[in-house]
PDB file of N, CA, C, O and CB in Angstrom:
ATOM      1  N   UNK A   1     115.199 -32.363  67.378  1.00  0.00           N
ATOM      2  CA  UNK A   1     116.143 -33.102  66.558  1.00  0.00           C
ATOM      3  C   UNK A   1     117.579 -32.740  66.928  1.00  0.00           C
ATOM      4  O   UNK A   1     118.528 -33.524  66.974  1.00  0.00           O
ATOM      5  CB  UNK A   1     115.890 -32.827  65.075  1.00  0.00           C
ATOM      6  N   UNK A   2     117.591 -31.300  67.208  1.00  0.00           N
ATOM      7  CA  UNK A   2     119.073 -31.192  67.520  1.00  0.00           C
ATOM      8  C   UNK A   2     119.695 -31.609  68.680  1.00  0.00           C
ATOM      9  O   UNK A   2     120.905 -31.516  68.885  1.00  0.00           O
ATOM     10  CB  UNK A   2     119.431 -30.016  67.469  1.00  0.00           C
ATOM     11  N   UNK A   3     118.378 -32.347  69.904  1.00  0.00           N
ATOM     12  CA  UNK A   3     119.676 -32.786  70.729  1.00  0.00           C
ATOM     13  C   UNK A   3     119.285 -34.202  70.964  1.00  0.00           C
ATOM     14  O   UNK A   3     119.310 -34.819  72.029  1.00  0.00           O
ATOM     15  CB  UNK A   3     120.004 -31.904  72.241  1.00  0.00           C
ATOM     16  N   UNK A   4     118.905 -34.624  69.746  1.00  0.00           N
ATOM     17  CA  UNK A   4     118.663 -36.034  69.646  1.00  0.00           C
ATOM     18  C   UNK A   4     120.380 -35.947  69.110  1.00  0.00           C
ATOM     19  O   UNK A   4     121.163 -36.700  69.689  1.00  0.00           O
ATOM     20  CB  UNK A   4     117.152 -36.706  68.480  1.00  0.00           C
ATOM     21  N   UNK A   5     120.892 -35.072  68.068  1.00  0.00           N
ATOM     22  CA  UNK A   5     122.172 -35.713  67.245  1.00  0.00           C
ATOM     23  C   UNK A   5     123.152 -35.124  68.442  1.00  0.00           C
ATOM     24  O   UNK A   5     124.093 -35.891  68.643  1.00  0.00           O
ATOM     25  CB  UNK A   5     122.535 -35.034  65.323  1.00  0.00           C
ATOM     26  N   UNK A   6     123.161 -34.009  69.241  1.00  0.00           N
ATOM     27  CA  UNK A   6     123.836 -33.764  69.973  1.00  0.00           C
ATOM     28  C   UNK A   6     124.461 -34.985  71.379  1.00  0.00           C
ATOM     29  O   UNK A   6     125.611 -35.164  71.780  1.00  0.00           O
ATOM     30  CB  UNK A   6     123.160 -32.680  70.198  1.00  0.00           C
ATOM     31  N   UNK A   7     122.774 -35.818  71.950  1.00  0.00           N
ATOM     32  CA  UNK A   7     123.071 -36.756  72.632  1.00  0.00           C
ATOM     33  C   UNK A   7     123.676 -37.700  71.841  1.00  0.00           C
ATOM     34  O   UNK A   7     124.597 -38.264  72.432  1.00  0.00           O
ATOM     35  CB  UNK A   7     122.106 -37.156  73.279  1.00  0.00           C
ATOM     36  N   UNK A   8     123.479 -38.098  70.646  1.00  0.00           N
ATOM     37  CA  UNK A   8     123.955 -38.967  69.735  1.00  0.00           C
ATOM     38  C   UNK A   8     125.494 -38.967  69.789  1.00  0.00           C
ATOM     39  O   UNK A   8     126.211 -39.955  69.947  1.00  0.00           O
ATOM     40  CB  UNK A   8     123.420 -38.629  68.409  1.00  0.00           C
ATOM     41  N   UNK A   9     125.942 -37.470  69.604  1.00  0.00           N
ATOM     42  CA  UNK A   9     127.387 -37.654  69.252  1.00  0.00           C
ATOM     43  C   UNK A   9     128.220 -37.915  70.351  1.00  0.00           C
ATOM     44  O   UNK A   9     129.341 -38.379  70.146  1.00  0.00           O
ATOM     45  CB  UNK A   9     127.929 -36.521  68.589  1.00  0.00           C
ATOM     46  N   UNK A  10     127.703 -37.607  71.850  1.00  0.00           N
ATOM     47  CA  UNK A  10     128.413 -37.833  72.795  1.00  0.00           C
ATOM     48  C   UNK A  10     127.811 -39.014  73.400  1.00  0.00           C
ATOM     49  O   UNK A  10     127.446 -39.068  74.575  1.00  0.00           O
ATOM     50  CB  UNK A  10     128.571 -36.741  73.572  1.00  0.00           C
ATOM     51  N   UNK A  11     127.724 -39.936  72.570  1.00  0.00           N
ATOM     52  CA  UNK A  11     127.189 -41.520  73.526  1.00  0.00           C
ATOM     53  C   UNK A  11     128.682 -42.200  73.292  1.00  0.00           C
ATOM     54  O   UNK A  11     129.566 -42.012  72.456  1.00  0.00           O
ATOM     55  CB  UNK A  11     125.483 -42.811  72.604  1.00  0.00           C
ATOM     56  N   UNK A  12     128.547 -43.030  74.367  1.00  0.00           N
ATOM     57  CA  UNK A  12     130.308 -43.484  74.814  1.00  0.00           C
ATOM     58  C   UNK A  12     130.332 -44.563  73.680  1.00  0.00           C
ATOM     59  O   UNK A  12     129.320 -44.687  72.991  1.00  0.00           O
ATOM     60  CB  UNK A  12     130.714 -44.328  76.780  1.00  0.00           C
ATOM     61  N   UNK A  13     131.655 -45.516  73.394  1.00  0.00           N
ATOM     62  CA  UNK A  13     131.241 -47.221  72.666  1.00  0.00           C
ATOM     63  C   UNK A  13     130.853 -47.875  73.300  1.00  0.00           C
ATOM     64  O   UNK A  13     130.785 -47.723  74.520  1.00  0.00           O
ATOM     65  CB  UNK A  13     132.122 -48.154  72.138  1.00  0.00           C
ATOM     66  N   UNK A  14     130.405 -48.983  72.555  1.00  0.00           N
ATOM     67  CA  UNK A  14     129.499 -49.910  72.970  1.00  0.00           C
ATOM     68  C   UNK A  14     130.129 -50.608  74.350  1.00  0.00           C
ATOM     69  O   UNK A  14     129.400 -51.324  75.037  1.00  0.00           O
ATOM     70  CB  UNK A  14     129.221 -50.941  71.750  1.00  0.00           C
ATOM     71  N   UNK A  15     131.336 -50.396  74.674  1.00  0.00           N
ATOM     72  CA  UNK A  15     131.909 -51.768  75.719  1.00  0.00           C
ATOM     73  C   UNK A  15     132.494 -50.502  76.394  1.00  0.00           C
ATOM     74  O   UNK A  15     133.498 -50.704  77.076  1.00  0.00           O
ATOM     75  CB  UNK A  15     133.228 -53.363  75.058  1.00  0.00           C
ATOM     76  N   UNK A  16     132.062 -49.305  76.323  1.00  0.00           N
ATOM     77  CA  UNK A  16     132.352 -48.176  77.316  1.00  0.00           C
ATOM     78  C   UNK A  16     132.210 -48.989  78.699  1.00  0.00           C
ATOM     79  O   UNK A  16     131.237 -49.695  78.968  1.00  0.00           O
ATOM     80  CB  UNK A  16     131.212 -46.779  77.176  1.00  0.00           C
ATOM     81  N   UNK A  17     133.446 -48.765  79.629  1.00  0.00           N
ATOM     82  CA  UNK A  17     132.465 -48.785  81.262  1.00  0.00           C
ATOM     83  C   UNK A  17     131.240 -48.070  81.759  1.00  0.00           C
ATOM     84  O   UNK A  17     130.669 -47.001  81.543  1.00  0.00           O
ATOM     85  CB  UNK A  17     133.257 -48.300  82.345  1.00  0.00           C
ATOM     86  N   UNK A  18     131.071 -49.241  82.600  1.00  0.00           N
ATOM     87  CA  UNK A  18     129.323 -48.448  83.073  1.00  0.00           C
ATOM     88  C   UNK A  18     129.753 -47.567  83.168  1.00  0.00           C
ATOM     89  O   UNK A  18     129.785 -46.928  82.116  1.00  0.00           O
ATOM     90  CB  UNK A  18     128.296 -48.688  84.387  1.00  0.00           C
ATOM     91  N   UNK A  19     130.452 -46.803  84.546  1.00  0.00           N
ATOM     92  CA  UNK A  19     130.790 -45.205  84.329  1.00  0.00           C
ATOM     93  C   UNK A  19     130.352 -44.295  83.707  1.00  0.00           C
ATOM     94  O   UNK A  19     129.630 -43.340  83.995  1.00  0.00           O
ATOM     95  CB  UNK A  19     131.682 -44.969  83.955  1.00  0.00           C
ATOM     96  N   UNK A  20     130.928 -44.706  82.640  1.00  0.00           N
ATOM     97  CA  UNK A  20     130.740 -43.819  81.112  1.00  0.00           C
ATOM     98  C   UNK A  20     129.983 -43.898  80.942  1.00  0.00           C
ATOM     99  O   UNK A  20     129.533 -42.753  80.953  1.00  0.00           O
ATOM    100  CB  UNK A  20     131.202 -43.929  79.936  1.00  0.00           C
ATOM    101  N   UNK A  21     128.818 -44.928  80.597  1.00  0.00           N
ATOM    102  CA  UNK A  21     127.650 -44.991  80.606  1.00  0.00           C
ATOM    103  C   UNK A  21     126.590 -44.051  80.780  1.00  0.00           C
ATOM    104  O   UNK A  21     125.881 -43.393  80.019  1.00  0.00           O
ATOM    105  CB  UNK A  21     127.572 -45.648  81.194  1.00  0.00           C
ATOM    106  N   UNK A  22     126.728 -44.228  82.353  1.00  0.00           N
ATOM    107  CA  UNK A  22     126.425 -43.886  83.240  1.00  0.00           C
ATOM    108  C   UNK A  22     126.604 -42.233  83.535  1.00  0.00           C
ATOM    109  O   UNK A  22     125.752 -41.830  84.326  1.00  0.00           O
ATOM    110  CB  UNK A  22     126.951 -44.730  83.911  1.00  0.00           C
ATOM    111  N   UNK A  23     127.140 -41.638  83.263  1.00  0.00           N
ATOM    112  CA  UNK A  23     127.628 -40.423  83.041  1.00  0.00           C
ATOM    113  C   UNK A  23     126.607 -39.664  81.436  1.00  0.00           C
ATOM    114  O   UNK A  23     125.828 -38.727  81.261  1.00  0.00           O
ATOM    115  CB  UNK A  23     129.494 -40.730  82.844  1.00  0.00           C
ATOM    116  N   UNK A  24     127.237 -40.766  80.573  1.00  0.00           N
ATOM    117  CA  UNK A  24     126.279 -40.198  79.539  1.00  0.00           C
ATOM    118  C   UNK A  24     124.809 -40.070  79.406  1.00  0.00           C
ATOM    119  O   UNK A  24     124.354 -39.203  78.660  1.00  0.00           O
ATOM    120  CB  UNK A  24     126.496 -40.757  78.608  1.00  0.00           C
ATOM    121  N   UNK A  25     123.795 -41.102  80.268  1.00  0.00           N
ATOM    122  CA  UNK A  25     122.893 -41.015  80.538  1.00  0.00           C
ATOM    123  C   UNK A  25     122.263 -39.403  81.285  1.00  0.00           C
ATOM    124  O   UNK A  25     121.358 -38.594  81.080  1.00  0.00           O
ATOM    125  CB  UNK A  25     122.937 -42.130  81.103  1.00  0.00           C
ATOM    126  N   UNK A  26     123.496 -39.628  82.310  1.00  0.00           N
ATOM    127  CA  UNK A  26     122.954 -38.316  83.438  1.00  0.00           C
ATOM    128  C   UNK A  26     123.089 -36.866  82.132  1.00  0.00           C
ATOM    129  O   UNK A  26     122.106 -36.193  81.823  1.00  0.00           O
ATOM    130  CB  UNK A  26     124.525 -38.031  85.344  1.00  0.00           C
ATOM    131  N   UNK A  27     124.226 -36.686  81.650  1.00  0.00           N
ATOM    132  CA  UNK A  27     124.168 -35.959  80.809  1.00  0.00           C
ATOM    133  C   UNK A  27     122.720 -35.414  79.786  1.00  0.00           C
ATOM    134  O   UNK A  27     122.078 -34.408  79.484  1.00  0.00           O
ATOM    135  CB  UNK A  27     125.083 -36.516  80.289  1.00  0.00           C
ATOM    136  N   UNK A  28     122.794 -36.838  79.561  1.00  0.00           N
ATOM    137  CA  UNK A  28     121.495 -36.556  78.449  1.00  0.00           C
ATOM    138  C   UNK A  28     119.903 -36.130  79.479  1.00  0.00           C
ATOM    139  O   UNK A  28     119.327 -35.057  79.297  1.00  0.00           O
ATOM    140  CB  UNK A  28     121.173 -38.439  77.322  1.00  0.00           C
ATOM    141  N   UNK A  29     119.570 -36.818  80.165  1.00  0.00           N
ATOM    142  CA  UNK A  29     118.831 -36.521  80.998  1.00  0.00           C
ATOM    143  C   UNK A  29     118.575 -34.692  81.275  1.00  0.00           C
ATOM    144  O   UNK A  29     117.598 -33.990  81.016  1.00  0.00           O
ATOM    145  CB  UNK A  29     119.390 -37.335  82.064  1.00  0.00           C
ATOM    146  N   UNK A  30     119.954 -34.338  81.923  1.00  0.00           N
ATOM    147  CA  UNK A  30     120.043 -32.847  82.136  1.00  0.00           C
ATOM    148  C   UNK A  30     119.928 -32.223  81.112  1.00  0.00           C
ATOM    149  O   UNK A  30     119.155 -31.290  81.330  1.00  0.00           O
ATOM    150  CB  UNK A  30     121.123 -32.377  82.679  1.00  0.00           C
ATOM    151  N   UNK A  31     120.442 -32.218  79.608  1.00  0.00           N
ATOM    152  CA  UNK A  31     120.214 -31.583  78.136  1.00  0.00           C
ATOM    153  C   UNK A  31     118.344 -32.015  78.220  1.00  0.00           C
ATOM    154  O   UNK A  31     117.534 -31.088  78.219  1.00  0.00           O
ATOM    155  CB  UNK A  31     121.435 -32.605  76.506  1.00  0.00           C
ATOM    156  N   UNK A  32     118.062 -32.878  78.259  1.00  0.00           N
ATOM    157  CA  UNK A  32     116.559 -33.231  78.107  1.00  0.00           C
ATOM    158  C   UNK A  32     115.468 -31.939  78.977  1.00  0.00           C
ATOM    159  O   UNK A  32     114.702 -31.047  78.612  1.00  0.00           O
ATOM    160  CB  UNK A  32     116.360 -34.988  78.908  1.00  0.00           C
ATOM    161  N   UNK A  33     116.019 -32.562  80.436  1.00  0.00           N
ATOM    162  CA  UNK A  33     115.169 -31.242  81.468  1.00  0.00           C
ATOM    163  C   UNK A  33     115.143 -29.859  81.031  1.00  0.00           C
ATOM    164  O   UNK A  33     114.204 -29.064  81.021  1.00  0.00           O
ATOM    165  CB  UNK A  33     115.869 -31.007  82.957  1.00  0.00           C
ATOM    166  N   UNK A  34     116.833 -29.667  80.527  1.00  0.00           N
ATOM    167  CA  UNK A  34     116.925 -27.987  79.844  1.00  0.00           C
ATOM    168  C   UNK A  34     115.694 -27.584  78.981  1.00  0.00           C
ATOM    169  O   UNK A  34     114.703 -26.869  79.131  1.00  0.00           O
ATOM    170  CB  UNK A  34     118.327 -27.787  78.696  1.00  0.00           C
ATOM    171  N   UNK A  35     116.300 -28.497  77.857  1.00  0.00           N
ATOM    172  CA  UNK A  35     115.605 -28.395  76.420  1.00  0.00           C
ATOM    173  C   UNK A  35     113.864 -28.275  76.943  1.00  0.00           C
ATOM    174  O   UNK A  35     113.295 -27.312  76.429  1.00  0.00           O
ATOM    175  CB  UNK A  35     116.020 -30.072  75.266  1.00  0.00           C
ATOM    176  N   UNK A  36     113.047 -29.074  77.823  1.00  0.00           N
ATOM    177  CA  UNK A  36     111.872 -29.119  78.434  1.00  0.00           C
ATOM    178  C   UNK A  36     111.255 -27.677  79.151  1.00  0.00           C
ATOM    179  O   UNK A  36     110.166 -27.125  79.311  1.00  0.00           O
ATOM    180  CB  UNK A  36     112.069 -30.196  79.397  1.00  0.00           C
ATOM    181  N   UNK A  37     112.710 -27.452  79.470  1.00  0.00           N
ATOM    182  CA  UNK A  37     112.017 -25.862  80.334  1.00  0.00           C
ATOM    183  C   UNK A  37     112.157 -24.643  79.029  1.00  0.00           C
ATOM    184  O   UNK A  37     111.291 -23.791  79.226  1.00  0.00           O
ATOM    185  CB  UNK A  37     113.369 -25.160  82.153  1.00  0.00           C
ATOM    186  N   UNK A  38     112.635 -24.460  78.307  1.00  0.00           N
ATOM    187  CA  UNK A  38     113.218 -23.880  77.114  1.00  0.00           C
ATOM    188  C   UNK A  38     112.174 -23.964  75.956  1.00  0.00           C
ATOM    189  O   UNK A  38     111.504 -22.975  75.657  1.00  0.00           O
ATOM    190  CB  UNK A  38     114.563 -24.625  76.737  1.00  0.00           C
ATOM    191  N   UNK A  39     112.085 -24.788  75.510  1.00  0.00           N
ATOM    192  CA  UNK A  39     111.108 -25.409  74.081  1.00  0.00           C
ATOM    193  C   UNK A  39     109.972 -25.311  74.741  1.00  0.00           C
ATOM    194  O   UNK A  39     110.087 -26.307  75.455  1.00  0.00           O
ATOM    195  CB  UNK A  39     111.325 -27.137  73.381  1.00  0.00           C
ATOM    196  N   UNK A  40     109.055 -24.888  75.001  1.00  0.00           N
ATOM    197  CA  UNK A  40     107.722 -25.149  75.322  1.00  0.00           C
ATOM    198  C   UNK A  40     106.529 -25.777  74.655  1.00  0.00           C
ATOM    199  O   UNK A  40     105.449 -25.961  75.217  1.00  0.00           O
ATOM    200  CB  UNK A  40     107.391 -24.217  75.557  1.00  0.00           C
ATOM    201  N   UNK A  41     106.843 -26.123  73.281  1.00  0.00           N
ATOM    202  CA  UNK A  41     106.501 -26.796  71.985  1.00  0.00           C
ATOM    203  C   UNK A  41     106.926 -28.086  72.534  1.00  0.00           C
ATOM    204  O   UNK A  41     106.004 -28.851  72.819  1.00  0.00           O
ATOM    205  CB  UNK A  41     107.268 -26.269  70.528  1.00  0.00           C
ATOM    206  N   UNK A  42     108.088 -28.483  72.739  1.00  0.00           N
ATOM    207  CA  UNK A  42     108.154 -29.583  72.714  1.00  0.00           C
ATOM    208  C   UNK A  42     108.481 -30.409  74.334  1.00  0.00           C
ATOM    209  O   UNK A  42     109.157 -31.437  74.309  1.00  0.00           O
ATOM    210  CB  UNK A  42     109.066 -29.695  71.646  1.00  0.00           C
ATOM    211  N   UNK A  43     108.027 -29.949  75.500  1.00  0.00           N
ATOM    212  CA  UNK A  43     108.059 -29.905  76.890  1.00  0.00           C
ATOM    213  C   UNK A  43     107.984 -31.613  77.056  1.00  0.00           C
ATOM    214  O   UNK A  43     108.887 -32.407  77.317  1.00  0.00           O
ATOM    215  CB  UNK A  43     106.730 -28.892  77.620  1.00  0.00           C
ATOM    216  N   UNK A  44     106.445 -31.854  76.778  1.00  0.00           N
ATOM    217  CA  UNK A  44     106.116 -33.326  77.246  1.00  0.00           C
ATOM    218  C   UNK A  44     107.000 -34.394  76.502  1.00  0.00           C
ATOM    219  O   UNK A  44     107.510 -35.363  77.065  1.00  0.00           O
ATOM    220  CB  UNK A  44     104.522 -33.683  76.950  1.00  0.00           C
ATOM    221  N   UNK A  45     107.123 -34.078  75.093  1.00  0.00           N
ATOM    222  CA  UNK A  45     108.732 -34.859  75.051  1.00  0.00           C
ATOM    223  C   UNK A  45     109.774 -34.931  75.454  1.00  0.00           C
ATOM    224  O   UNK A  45     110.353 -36.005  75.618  1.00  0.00           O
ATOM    225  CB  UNK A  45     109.268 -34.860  74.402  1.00  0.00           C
ATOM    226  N   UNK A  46     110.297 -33.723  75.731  1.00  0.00           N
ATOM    227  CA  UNK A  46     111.762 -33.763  76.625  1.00  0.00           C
ATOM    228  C   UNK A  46     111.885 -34.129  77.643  1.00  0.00           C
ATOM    229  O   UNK A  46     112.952 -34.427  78.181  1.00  0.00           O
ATOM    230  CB  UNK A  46     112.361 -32.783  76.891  1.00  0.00           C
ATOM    231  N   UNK A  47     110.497 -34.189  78.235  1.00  0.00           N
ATOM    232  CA  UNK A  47     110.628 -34.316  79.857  1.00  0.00           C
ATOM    233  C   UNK A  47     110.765 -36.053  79.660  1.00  0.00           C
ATOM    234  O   UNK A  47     111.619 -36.634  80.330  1.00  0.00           O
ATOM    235  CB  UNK A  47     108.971 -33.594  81.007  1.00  0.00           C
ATOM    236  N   UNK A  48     110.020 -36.713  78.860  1.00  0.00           N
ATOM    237  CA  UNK A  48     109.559 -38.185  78.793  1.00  0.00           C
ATOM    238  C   UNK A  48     111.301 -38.674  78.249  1.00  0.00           C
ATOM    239  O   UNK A  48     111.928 -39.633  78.698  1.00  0.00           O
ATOM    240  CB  UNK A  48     107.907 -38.543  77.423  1.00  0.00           C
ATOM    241  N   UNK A  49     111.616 -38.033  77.552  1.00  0.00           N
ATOM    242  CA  UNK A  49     113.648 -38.594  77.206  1.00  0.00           C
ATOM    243  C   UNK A  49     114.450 -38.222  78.743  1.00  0.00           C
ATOM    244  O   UNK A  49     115.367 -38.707  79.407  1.00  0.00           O
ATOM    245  CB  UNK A  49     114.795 -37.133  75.476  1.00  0.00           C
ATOM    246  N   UNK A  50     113.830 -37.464  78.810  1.00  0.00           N
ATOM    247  CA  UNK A  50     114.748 -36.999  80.491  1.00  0.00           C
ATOM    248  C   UNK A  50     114.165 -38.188  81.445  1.00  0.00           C
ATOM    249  O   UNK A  50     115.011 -38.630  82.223  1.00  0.00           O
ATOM    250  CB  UNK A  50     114.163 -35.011  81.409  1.00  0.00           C
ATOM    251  N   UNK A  51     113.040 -38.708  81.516  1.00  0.00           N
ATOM    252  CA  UNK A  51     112.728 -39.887  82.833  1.00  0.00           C
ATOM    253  C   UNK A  51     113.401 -40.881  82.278  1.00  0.00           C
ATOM    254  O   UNK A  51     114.123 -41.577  82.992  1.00  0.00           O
ATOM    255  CB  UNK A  51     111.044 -40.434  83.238  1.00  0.00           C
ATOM    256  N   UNK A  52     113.260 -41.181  80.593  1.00  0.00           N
ATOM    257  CA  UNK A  52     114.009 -42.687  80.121  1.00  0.00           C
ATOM    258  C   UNK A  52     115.587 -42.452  80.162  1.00  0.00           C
ATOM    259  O   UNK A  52     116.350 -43.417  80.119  1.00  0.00           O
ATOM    260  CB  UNK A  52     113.553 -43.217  78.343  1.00  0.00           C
ATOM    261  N   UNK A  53     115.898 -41.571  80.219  1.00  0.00           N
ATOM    262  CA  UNK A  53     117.748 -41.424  80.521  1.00  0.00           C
ATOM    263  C   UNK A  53     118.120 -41.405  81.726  1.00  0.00           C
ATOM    264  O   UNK A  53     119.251 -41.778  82.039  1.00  0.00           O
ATOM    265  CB  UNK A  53     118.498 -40.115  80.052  1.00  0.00           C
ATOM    266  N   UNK A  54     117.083 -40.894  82.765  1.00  0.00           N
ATOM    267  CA  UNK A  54     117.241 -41.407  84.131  1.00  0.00           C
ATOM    268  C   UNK A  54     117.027 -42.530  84.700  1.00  0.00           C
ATOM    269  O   UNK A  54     117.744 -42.941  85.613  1.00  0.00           O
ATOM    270  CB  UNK A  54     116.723 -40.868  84.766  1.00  0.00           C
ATOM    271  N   UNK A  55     115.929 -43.226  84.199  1.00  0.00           N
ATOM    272  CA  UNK A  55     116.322 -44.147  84.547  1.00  0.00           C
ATOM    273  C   UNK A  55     116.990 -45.452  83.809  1.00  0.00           C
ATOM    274  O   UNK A  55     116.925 -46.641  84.123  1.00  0.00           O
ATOM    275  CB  UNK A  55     115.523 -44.269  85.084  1.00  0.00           C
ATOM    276  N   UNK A  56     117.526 -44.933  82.930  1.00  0.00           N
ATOM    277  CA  UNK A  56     119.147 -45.399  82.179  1.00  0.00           C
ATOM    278  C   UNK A  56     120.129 -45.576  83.555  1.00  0.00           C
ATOM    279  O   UNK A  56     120.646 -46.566  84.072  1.00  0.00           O
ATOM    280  CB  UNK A  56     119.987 -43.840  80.909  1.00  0.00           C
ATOM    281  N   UNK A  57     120.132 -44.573  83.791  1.00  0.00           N
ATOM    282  CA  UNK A  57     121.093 -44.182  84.568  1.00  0.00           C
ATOM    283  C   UNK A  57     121.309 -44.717  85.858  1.00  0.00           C
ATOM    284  O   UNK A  57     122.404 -44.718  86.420  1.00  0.00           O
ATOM    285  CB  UNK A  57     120.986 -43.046  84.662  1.00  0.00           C
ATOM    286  N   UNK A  58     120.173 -45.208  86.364  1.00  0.00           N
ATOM    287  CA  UNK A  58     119.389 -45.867  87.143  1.00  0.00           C
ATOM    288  C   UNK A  58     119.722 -47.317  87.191  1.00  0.00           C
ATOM    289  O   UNK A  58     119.932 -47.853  88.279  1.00  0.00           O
ATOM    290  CB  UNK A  58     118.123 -45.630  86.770  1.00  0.00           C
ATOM    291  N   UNK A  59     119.767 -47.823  86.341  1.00  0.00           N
ATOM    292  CA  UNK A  59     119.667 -49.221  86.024  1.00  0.00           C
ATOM    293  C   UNK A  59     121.174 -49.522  85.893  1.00  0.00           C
ATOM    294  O   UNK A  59     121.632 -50.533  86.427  1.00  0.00           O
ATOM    295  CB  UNK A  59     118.746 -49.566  84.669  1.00  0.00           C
ATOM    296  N   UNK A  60     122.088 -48.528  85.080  1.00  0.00           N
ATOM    297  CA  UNK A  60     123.633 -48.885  85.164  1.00  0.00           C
ATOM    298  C   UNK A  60     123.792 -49.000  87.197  1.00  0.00           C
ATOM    299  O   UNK A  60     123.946 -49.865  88.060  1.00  0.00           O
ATOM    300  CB  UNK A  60     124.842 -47.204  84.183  1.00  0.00           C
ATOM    301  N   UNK A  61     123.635 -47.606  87.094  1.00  0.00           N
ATOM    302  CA  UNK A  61     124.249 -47.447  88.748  1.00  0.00           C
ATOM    303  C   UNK A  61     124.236 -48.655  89.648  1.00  0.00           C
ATOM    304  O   UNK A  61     125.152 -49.058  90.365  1.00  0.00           O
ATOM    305  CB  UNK A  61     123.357 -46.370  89.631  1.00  0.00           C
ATOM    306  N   UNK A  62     122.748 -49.277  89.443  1.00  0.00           N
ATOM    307  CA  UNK A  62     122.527 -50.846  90.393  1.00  0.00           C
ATOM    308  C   UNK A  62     123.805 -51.628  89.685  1.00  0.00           C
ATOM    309  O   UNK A  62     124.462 -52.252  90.518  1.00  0.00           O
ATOM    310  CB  UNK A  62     120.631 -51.930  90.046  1.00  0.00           C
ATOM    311  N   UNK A  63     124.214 -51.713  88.560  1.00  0.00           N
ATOM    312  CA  UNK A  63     125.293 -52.470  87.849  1.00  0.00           C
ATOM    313  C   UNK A  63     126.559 -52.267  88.205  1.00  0.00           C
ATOM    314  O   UNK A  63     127.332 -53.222  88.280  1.00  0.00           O
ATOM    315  CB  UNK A  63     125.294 -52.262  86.567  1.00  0.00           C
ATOM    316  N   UNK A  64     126.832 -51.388  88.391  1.00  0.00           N
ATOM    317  CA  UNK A  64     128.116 -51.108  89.350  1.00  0.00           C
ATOM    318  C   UNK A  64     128.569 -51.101  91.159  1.00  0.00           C
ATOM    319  O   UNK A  64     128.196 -50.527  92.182  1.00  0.00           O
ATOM    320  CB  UNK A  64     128.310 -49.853  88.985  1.00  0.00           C
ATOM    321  N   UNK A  65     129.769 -52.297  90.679  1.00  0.00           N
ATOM    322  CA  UNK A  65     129.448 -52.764  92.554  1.00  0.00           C
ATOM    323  C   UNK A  65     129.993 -51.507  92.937  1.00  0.00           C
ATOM    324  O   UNK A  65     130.902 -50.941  92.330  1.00  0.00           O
ATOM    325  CB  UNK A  65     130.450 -54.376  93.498  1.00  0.00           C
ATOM    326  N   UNK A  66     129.288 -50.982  94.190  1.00  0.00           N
ATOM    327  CA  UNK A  66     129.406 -50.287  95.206  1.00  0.00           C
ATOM    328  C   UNK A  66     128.791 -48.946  94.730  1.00  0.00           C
ATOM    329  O   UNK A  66     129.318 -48.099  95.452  1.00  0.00           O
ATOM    330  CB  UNK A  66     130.791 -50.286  95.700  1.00  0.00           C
ATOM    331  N   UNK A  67     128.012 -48.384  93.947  1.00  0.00           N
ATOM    332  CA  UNK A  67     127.445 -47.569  93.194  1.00  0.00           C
ATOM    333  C   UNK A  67     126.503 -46.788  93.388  1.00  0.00           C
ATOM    334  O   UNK A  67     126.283 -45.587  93.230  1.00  0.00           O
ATOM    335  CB  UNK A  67     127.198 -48.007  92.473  1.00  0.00           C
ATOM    336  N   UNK A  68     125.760 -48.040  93.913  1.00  0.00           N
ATOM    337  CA  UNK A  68     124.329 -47.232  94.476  1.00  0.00           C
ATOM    338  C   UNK A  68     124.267 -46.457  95.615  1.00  0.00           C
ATOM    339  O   UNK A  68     124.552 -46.892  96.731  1.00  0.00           O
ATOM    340  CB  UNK A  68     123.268 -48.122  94.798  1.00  0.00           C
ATOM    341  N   UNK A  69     123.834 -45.097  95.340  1.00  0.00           N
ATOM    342  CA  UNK A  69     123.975 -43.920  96.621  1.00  0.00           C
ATOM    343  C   UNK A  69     125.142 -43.217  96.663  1.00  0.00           C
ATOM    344  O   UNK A  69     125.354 -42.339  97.500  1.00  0.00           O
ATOM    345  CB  UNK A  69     123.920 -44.499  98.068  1.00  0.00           C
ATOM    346  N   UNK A  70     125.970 -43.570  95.751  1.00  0.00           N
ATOM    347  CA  UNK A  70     127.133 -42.503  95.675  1.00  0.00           C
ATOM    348  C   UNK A  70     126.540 -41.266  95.539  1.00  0.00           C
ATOM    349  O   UNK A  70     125.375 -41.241  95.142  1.00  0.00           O
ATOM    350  CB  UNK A  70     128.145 -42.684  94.497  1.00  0.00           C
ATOM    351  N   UNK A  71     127.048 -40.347  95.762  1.00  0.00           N
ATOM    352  CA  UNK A  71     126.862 -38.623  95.782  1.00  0.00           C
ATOM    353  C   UNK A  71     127.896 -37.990  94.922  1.00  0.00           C
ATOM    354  O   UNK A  71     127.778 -36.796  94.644  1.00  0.00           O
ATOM    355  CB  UNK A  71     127.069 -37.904  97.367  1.00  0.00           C
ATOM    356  N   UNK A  72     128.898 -38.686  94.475  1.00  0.00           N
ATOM    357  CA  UNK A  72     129.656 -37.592  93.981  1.00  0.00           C
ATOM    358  C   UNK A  72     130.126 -37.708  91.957  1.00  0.00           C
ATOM    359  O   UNK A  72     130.809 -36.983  91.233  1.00  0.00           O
ATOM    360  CB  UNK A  72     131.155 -37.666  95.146  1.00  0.00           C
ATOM    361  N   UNK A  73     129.335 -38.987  91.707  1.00  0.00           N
ATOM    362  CA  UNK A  73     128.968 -38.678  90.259  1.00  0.00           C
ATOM    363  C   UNK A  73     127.531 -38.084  89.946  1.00  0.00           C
ATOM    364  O   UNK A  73     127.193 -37.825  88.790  1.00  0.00           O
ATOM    365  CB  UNK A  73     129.092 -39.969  89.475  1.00  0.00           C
ATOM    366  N   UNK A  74     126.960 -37.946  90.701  1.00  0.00           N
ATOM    367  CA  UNK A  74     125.560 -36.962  90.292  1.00  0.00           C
ATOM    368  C   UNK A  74     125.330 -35.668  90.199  1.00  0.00           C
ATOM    369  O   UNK A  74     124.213 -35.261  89.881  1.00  0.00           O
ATOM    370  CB  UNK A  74     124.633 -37.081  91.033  1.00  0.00           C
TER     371      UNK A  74
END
């Protein structure tokens, strides 16, 4: 629960640029993997919010022209 409100509080507005988006996804993703290696109670969930925020993240990136395969927002 706590980094359900934690990802919560740092999600961008609604008409954020992908970027931002995009950023917040990767974010949450990495809090997810942590929380997965950490919590051992709650592993197979964190890991399953960590694949759906990646590929969040995933799906902006194709949305932004010239985006895909960049190296230096990841």
């Amino acid at each position: 629960m706590e980094a359900h409100a934690a990802v919560a509080h740092i999600r961008p507005d609604r008409e954020a640029p992908l970027e931002e988006w995009r950023a917040y996804y990767r974010r949450s993703a990495a809090l997810y993997a942590e929380i997965a290696e950490i919590d051992r109670g709650h592993h197979h969930e964190a890991l399953c919010m960590a694949e759906q925020a990646q590929n969040s993240a995933r799906e902006i990136e194709a949305q932004i022209p010239g985006g895909e395969g960049r190296e230096g927002d990841r």
